[in-house]
N, C-alpha and C positions, 0 to 999 in steps of 0.2 A: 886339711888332709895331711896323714902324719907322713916325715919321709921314712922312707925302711934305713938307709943309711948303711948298708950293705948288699955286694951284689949277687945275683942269685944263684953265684956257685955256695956263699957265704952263709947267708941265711936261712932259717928253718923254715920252711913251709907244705902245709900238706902235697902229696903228690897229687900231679896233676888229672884231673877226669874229664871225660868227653859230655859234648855238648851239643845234641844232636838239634839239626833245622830240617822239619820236615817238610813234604812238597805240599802245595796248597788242599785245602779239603776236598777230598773224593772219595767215590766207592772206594772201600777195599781197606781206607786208612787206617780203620780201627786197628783191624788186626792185624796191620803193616808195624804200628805203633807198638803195639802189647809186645808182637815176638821180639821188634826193638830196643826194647827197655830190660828185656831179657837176654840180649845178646851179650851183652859186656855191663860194666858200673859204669851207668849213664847218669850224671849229677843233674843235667838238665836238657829238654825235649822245648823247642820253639815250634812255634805252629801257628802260618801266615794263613788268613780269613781273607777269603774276597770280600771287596764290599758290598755293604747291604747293612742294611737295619737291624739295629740293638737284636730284635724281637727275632728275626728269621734268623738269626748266627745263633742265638744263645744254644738251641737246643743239640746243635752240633759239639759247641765246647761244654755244654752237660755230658754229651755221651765220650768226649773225647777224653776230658781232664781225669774221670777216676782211674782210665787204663792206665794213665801214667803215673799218674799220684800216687793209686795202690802199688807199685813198683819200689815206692820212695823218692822217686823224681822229680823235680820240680814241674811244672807244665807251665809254658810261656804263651803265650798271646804275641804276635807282632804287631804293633799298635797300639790302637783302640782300648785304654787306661780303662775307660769305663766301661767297657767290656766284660777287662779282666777282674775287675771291682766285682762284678753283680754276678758273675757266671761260675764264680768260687774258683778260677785261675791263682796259682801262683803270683803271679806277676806279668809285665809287659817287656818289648824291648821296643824302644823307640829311636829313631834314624834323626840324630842330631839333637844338637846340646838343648836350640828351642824346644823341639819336640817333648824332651825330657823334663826340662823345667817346667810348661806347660802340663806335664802327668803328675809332677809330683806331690802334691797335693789329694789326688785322686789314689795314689798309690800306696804311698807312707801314711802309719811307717808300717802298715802288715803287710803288704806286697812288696815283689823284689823288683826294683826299677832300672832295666839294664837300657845304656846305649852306644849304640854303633852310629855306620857314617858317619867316624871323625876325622877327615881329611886332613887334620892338622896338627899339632901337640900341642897349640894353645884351644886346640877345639876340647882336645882328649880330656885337658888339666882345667877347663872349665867347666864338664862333665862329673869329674871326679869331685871336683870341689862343690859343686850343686846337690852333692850326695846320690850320686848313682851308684849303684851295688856290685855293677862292673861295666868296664868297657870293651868294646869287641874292636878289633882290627883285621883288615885282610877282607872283610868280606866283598863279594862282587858288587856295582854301584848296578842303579837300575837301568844302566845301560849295559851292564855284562861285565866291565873292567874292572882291574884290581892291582896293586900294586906291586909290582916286581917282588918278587919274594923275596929276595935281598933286602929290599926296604921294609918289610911286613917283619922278618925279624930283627932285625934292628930296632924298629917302633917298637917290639916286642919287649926286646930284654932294655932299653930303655926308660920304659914303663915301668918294668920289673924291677931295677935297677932304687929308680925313686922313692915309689908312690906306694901307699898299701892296700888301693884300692884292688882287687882282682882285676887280670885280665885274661879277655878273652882272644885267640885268635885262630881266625879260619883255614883251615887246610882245605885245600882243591883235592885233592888226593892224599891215599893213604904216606905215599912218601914223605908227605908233609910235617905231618903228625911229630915223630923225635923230633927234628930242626925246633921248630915250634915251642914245644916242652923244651928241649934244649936252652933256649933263649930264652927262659922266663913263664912262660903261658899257665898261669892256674887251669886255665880249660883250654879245650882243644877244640871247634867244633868243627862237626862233619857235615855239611851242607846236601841240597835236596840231590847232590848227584849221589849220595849214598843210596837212596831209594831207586835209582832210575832204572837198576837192574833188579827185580823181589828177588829172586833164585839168590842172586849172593848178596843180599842187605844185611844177614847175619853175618855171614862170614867176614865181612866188610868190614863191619863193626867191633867184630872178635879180633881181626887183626890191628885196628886202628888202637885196640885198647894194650895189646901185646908191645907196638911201637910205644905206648906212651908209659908203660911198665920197664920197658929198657932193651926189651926184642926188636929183632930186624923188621923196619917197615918192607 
């Protein structure tokens, strides 16, 4: 993994875009998703599957991945490699370094193999080196926790700083969003609490995308 070898006020790289997680599959998603991906330039949409069998998920991520695709946006699978393989998914993102070496085989090299849950920097730099596509920081553990946002940027533009891997990192709120790009962040994501209100998902969206353009979060 090559270093950048310049920091990220220094070096060229494209501007940063949003990287939406949406809430687990239910009524309504579809069309929660399409207005979505319409609301601002969304680079990529994750989207966590409860468990169950190959056979009973696929037909969900059949009717979910074109809304997004036709958009131009990547569509993610949280997990399940072999899922995203047979369901014509973009790619996966997988929770830790095992988890990800473990997919990649299944993934590469035509799907995009992202992971998160890296609580460390030799977790992060052994990810990147395994060839994941990017790594995510900040996001909640599944116990709800996450790391002082102090430290989430930090890890951020330290990353940025390096490595030329992309990274990703999670904003709790729109506030979050400049700091975040600030520090380094190729993507920004907007996690399931962007959804928790429908009435203002776009607006949410619209504005998350204004902070990471250079306007007031």
């Amino acid at each position: 993994m090559a270093s950048r070898g310049t920091t990220p006020a220094d070096r060229q790289r494209p501007a940063p875009r949003l990287y939406l997680i949406a809430p687990q599959v239910s009524a309504g998603l579809t069309q929660l998703l399409e207005q979505a991906v319409n609301a601002a330039a969304v680079a990529a949409v994750l989207v966590p599957f409860a468990e169950g069998e190959e056979v009973t998920l696929l037909p969900d991520v059949k009717t979910l991945a074109p809304v997004v695709q036709d958009a131009g946006v990547a569509f993610l699978i949280e997990g399940n490699p072999q899922l995203a393989a047979s369901a014509g998914a973009d790619g996966a993102h997988l929770e830790g370094f095992q988890a990800l070496k473990a997919a990649l085989p299944v993934l590469k090299p035509e799907r995009i193999a992202g992971c998160g849950a890296l609580r460390t920097r030799h977790d992060a730099m052994l990810a990147g080196e395994a060839g994941a596509d990017y790594v995510m920081f900040g996001e909640p553990s599944r116990a709800g926790s996450r790391p002082p946002f102090h430290a989430l940027t930090e890890r951020v533009a330290w990353w940025a700083e390096l490595f030329e891997v992309p990274c990703v990192g999670f904003a709790s709120s729109v506030e979050e969003v400049a700091p975040l790009a600030a520090a380094g962040a190729d993507f920004v994501a907007l996690g399931a609490w962007v959804f928790s209100d429908y009435s203002r998902c776009n607006s949410t969206i619209a504005h998350a995308a204004s902070a990471l353009a250079g306007g007031t979060a």
